[in-house]
C-alpha positions in Angstrom: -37.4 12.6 67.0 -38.1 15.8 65.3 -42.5 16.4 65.6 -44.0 15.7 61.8 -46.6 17.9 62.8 -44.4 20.8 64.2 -42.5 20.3 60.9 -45.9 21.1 58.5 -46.8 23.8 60.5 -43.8 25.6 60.0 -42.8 24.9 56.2 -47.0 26.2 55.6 -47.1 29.3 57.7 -43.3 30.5 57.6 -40.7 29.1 60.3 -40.6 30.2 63.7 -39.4 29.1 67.3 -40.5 30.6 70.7 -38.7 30.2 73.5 -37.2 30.7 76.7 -33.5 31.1 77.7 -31.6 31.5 80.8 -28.6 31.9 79.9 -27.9 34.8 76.9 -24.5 36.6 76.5 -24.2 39.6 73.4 -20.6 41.0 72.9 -19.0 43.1 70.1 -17.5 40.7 67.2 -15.7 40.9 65.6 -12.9 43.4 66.8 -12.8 45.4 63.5 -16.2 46.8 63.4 -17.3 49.8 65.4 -17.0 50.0 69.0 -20.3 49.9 71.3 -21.0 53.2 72.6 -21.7 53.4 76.7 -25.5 53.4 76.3 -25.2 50.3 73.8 -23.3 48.4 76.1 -25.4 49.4 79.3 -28.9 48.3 77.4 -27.9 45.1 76.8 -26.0 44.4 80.4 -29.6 45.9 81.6 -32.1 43.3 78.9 -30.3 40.5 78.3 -26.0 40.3 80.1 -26.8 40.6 83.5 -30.2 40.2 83.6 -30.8 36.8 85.9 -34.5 36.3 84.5 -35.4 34.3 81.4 -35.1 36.1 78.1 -37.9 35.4 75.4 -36.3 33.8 72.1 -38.4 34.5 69.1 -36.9 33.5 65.8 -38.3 33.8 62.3 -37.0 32.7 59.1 -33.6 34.8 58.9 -33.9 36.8 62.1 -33.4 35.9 66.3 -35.4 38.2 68.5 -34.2 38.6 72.2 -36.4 40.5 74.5 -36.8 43.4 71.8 -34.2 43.8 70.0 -33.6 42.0 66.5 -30.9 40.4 65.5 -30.2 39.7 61.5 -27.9 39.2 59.0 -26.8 36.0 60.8 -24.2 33.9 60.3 -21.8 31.3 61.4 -24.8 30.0 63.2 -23.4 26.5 65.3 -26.3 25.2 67.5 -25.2 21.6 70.2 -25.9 20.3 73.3 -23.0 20.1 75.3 -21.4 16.5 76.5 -22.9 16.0 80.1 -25.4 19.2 79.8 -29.2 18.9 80.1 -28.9 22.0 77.7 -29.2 23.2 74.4 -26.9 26.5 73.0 -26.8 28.4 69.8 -24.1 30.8 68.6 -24.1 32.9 65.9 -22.9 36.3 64.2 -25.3 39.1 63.6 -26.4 42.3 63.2 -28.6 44.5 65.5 -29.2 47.9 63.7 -25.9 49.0 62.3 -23.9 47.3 64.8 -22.1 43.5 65.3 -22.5 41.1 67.8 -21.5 37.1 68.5 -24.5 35.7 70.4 -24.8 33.2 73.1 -27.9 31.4 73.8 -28.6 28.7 76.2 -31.7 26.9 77.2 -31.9 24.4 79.9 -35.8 23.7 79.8 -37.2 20.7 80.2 -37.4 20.5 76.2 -34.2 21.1 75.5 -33.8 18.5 72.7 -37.2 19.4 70.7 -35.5 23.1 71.1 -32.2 21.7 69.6 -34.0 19.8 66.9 -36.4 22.8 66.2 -33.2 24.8 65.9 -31.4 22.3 63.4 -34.3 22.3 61.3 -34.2 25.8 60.8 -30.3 26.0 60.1 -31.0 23.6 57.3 -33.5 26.1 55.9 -32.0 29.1 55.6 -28.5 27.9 54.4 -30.5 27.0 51.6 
């Protein structure tokens, strides 16, 4: 059940999540916009690909922070928990300074389901 109080908070001082995530995967999407130049591709196999430690999740209103680098202009934004999976995942479309990206984030904390909910909540407000 999603926290009342959590819920407040957020609608009177402007929506935002903070979390952690150990799994995060960025890639270029889709095929048609312009390619990732080497030093793209190596920062974010360095930060966030192939880094094996947690990556902090910030989101606010209509943008997803990982690590530091911003994400916006998101769409196609499909949050679940997976069948089986003590997890919660989000995937979405975005853009990161002037290029595109299709973003995989998955949390397997022990609050997993608040973090889904949180997540859902959010959806639902800025689709509106």
């Amino acid at each position: 059940m999603l926290n009342l109080n959590w819920l407040r908070f957020c609608l009177l001082t402007g929506f935002e999540i903070e979390y952690f995530a150990e799994k995060v995967h960025v890639h270029r999407w889709p095929h048609d916009t312009p390619l990732w130049n080497y030093s793209v591709k190596k920062q974010l196999d360095v930060m966030i690909n192939k880094n094996p430690q947690k990556k902090q999740i910030m989101i606010k209103e209509e943008s997803v922070q990982i690590e530091n680098i911003a994400f916006v202009s998101l769409k196609k934004i499909g949050i679940s928990v997976p069948f089986f999976k003590d997890e919660c995942t989000m995937i979405f479309e975005a853009r990161f300074g002037n290029l595109f990206a299709h973003v995989h984030i998955t949390t397997r904390s022990d609050d997993f389901l608040e973090i889904f909910n949180r997540l859902i909540s959010w959806r639902k407000n800025i689709s509106k």
